[in-house]
N, C-alpha and C positions, 0 to 999 in steps of 0.2 A: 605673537599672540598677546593681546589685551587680557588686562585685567578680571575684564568683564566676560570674556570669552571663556580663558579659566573658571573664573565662579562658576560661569553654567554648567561647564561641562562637569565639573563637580559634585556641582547639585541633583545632575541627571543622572549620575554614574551610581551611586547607591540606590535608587529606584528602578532603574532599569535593572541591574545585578540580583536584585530579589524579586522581580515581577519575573523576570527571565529564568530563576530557580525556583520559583513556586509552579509557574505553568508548566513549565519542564515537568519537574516531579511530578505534578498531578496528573498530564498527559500517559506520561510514562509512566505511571503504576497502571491509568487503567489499559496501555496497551498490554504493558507486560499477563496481567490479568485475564486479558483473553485470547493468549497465545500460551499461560501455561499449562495446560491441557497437553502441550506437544512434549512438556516437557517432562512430564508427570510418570511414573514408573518405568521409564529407561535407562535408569540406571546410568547416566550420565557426571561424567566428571567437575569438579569444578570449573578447569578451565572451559571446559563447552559449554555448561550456563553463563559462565563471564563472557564468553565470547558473544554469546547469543544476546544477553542483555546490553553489548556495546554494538551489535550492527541494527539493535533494534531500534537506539537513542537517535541517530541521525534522522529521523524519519519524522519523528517527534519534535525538534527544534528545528526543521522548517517550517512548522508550522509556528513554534512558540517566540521566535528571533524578533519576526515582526508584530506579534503582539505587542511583546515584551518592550519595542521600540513606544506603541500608542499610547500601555498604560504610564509607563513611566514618564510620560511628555505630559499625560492630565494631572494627575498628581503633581509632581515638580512644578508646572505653572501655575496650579491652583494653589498652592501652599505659598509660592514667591509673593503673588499677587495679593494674597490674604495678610502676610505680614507686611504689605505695602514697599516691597521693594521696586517692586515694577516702578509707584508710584515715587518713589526717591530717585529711578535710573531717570526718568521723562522730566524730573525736575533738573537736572544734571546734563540735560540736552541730549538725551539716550533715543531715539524713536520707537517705535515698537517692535517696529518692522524689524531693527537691529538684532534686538532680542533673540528673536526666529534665527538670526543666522547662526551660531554656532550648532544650537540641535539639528539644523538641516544637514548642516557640513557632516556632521555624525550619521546624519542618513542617506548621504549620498556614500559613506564611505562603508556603513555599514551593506547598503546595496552591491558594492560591487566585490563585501565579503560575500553576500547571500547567495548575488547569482557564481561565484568560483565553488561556493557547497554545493549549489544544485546540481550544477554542472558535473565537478568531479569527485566529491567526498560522497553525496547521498546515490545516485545511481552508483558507484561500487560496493557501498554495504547495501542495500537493495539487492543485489546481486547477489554477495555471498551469503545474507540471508535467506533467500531462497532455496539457495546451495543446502547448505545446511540444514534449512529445517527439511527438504525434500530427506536428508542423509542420516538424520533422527525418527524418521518417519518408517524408511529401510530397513531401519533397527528394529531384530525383537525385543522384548522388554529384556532385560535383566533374569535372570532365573528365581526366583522370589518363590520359594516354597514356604507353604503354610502347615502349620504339624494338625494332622486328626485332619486333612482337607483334601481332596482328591483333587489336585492340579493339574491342570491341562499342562502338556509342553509343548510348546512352538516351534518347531521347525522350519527351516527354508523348504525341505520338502514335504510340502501341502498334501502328499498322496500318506503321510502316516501320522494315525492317527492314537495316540499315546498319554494316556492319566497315570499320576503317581499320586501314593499315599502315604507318611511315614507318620507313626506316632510319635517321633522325637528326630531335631533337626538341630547336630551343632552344628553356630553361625561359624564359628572359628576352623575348627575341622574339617565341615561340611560329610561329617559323621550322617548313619540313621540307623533308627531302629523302626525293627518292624515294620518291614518295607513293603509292599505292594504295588506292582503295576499292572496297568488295562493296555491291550494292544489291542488295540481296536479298529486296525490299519486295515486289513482285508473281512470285508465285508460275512464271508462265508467262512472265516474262522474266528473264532474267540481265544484269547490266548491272556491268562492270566496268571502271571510270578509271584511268589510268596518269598519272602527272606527275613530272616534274625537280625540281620546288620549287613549295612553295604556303605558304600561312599563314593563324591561324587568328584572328578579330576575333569579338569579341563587340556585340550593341547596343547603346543607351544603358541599358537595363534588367537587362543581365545574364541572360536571359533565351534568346535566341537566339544560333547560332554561324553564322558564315559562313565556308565554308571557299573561299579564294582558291586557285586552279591555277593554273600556266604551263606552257606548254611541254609535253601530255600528249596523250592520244589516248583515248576511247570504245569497247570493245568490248560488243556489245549480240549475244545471241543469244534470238532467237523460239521457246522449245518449241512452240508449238500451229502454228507451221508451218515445216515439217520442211524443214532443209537451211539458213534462212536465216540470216544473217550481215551484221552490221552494223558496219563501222567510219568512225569518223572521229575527225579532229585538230582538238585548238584550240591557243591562243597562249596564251589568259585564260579560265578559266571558274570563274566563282559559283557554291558548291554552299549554299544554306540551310538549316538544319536548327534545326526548330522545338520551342520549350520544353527547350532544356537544360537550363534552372532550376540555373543555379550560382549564383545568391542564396537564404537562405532566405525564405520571404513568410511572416508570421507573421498568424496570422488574429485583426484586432481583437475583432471580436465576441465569441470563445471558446466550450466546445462547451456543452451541457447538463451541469450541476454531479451527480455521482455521493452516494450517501449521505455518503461519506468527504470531502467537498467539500463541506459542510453545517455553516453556525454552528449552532447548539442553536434557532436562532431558525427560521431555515430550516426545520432537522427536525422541530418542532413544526409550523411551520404544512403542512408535507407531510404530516405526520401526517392533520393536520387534514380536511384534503384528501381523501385516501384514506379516512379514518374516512366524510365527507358521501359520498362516491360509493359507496362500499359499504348506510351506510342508502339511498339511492336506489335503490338495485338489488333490496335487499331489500324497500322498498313495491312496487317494479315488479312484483317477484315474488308478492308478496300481492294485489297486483290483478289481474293475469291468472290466477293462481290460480281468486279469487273472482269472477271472469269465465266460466273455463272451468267450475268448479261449477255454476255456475245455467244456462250452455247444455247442460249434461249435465242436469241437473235439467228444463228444457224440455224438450230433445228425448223424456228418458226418461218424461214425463207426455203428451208426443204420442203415445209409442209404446203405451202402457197403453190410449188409446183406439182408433187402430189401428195394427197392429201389421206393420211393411215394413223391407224390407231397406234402404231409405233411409237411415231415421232411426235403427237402428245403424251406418251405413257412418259416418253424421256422429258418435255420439259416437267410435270408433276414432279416427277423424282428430282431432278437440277432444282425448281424452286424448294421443294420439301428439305432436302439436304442445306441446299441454303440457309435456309429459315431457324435450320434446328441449329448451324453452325454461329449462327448471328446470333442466337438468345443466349448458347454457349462462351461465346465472347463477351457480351453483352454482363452476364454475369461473375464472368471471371475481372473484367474490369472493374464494374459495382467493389468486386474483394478487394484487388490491388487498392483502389481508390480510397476505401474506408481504411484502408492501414496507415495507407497516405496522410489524411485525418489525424487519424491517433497519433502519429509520430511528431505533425507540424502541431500539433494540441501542446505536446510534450515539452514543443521548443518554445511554443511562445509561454507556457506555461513560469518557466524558469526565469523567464527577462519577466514575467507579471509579477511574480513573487519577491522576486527581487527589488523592482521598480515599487513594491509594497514600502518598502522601509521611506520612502521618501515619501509617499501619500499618507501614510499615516502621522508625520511631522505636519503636513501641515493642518490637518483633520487634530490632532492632538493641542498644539499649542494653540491657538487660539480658543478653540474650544475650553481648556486650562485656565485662559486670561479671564476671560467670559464668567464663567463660575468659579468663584474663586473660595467659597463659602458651602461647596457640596461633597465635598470632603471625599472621603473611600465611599459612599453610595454614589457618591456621581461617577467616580473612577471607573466602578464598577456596571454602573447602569449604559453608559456609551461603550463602555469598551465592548459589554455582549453586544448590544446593538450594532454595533460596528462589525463587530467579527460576525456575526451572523448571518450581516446583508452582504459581506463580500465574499463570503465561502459559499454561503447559497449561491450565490451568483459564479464565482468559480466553478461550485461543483456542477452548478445545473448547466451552465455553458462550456463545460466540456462534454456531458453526456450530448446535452444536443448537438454538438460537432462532432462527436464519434458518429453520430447517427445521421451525419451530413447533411442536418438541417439549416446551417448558421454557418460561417467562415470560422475555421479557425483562430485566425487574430483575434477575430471579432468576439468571439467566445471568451476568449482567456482576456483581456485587455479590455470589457466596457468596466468591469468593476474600478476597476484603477481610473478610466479615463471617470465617470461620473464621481467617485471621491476626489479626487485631483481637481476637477472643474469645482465641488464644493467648499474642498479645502483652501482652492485661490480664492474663493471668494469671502470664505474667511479670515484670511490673509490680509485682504486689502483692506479691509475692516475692520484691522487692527490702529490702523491712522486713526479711524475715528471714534476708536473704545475710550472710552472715559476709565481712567484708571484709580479705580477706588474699589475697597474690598466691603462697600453697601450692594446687597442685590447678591445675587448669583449662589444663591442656595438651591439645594435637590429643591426643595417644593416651590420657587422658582423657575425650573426647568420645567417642572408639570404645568405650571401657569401659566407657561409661554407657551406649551405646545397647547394646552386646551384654547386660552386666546386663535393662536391660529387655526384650530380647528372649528370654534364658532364664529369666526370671518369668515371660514371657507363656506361655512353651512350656511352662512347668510347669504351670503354674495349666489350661492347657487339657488337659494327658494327666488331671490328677488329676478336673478336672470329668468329662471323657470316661469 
C-alpha cells in the first residue's frame, strides 16, 4: 500500500465515521419515536427496551452505511481539491483517475460487508423484532393504579368486568386505603365492595393479583328481580383476579419469518417452492382441461346419434365446472406468483443495496473534485438529491413489482444501473478536469444547472 493510498484512506475515515453517526442517530431517534407508543405504560424492564432499541438499529444503518459512504466522498474530495492537493499529486505524475482508486477499493470492500448485513444480521433482527414487539403488545400494562381514580383492571379474561378505587396507594407496600370495587362482570347483577384497608400480592408467576380486604361490607343488587337487595360484612375477604400478566412471556418458538425476515438462501428456496406449486397447479389445470374435452367430445358424439335434453344438460354442467375450476386456478396462481415477486424483490434488493456503496464512489468523487469550493451546502445539497432519486426509485420499483407490473431485477437495479452509467461518466472526465480550486462553488452549481436548463428551453422553442 502506497503512500498516497494511506493519505486517502485517512482522509476519508474521519468523514465518513461522522456522517455514518450523525445519520445513524438522526434516523434512529426518529424511528425509535414512532415505535414508542409500543413501549409506553408496559411496564417493561431495562433490558427489554435495550433489547428493543438494538434489533431496531440494524434496520437503520442499511439504510445510513451507504449514505454515509456518498457524503463522506463529497466532502473529503472537495476539501483535498480546495487545499490544492489534487493539484500538487497531477504535478507529481499522480492521474486522477488514480486518486478514485483507493475510495473504490473501500467500496467494494464495504459492499461486500453490506450485502453479508443484509443477508444475515438485518433479516434476523427483523425477525426477533417482530417477535417481540408482537410479545409487548400480549402484555397487559403493568397494574398502575391511580389514588381518588376508578381504574379499570385488565384481565386475560375479557368476560369480567372489574374498577378499583382507593383513596391512598403505597407504592412500596402496595397497601390501600379506602378501597372500593365495581364488578360489573354480569350484566344483570351489580356487585359493589367497600373496605377500610386491603393489599395487593401477586403469585409466584407474576401472573395473577390477589386483592386482600378487611374490614368492608358487599353490596349486591339483582336487576332481573325487582326490588332485591343484598348486603353483607366481612373481616377478611380474597378477591382473585386472573391473568394480570405483569411479566412479559416471550414466546420461544417465534412466529412465521415474513419476506423481510428472509437470508437470500431462505428466499431462494421459497422461491423455489412457490415456482413447484404453481407448475402443479398448472398440470392440474391441463388435465382436467383434457378431461373435460373428451367428456364433451363423448357426450357430444352420443348426442349426434340421439339427440336429448340429457346429454346437453351434462355438457353445460362439464363446461360450467370447468370454467369455475380454471378461474379457481387461475387465481390461486395470480397468489403464488405475487409472492414469487416479493421474495425475488427481496433478493435482488440486497445485491442493489449493497452494489450501492460502489455507485455512490463514483457519483461522490468526482462530483467532490468538480466543486471543490461548495463546502457542507453542496455536501448537503447532492447528497438529498441523490438519496432521494434513488430511494424513490427503489421504493416505487418495488411496489410496482409487488404489483407485477415491472420485473423484478428490473425494479430493484435501474436506480444503481442509471447512477453507475452517470457516475462512469463522471469518472472518465476526471482525465480532463482541470485541477484548480477557481470555480466550483454552490452558486456555481446553480449556474450550471440554470445554463443547462436555458439550452434546453432554447434548443426546444427553436426545434418547435
Amino acid at each position: 500500500m502506497t503512500i498516497i493510498t494511506k493519505y486517502l484512506i485517512r482522509a476519508h475515515l474521519g468523514p465518513f465515521l461522522f456522517s455514518f453517526s450523525a445519520l445513524t442517530g438522526l434516523l434512529f431517534l426518529n424511528a425509535i419515536a414512532q415505535r414508542m407508543e409500543n413501549l409506553v405504560g408496559k411496564g417493561l424492564s431495562w433490558s427489554i427496551i435495550g433489547e428493543f432499541l438494538i434489533l431496531s438499529l440494524p434496520h437503520t444503518v442499511a439504510l445510513t452505511l451507504p449514505m454515509s459512504i456518498l457524503v463522506a466522498l463529497l466532502y473529503t474530495f472537495s476539501e483535498l481539491t480546495a487545499a490544492n492537493e489534487f493539484t500538487a499529486m497531477s504535478a507529481g505524475g499522480i492521474r486522477p483517475l488514480r486518486i478514485l482508486a483507493p475510495p473504490l477499493l473501500l467500496g467494494v470492500c464495504m459492499a461486500g460487508v453490506m450485502l453479508y448485513f443484509n443477508d444475515q444480521i438485518l433479516p434476523s433482527a427483523n425477525h426477533r423484532l417482530k417477535d417481540l414487539v408482537v410479545d409487548i403488545s400480549e402484555k397487559s400494562p403493568t397494574l398502575e393504579l391511580r389514588e381518588r381514580v376508578i381504574n379499570r383492571i385488565e384481565t386475560q379474561d375479557r368476560t369480567r368486568n372489574i374498577y378499583l378505587q382507593a383513596s391512598s396507594i403505597d407504592r412500596e407496600t402496595n397497601d390501600l386505603e379506602e378501597v372500593v370495587i365495581y364488578d360489573l362482570s354480569d350484566p344483570g347483577i351489580h356487585r359493589t365492595t367497600y373496605a377500610e384497608q386491603g393489599e395487593m400480592n401477586f403469585d409466584q408467576d407474576q401472573t395473577d393479583l390477589y386483592l386482600t380486604l378487611y374490614s368492608g361490607e358487599v353490596l349486591q343488587v339483582d336487576l332481573s328481580r325487582s326490588g332485591e337487595f343484598n348486603r353483607s360484612e366481612f373481616q377478611k375477604q380474597i378477591i382473585p383476579l386472573r391473568g394480570i400478566a405483569n411479566e412479559l412471556n416471550r414466546n420461544e418458538e417465534g412466529s412465521v419469518r415474513s419476506d423481510r425476515e428472509m437470508s437470500i438462501s431462505m428466499l431462494k428456496e421459497a422461491i423455489n417452492e412457490k415456482t413447484a406449486e404453481i407448475r402443479t397447479i398448472q398440470n392440474e389445470t391441463l388435465a382436467r382441461t383434457e378431461a373435460a374435452v373428451f367428456a364433451i367430445t363423448k357426450d357430444l358424439s352420443e348426442i349426434t346419434t340421439s339427440i336429448g335434453i340429457d346429454g346437453i344438460s351434462r355438457i353445460d354442467q362439464t363446461v360450467t365446472i370447468d370454467a369455475l375450476n380454471t378461474n379457481q386456478n387461475k387465481l390461486q396462481i395470480a397468489a403464488l406468483q405475487s409472492a414469487v415477486d416479493r421474495y425475488s424483490v427481496e433478493v435482488y434488493k440486497k445485491y442493489a443495496i449493497a452494489f450501492a456503496c460502489i455507485v455512490f464512489v463514483l457519483i461522490g468523487g468526482p462530483l467532490g473534485i468538480r466543486f471543490p469550493r461548495g463546502g457542507i451546502g453542496m455536501v448537503i445539497l447532492v447528497s438529498v438529491f441523490v438519496f432521494g432519486i434513488y430511494w424513490t426509485g427503489l421504493i416505487g420499483g418495488e411496489n410496482l413489482a409487488d404489483r407485477g407490473i415491472i420485473a423484478p431485477i428490473w425494479a430493484m437495479w435501474t436506480p444503481n444501473i442509471v447512477f453507475f452509467c452517470l457516475g462512469f461518466l463522471l469518472t472518465i472526465g476526471l482525465g480532463r478536469l482541470e485541477n484548480s480550486n477557481r470555480g466550483g462553488s454552490l452558486d456555481g452549481v446553480f449556474n450550471g444547472i440554470s445554463r443547462t436548463v436555458s439550452k434546453a428551453l432554447s434548443s426546444a422553442r427553436i426545434t418547435g
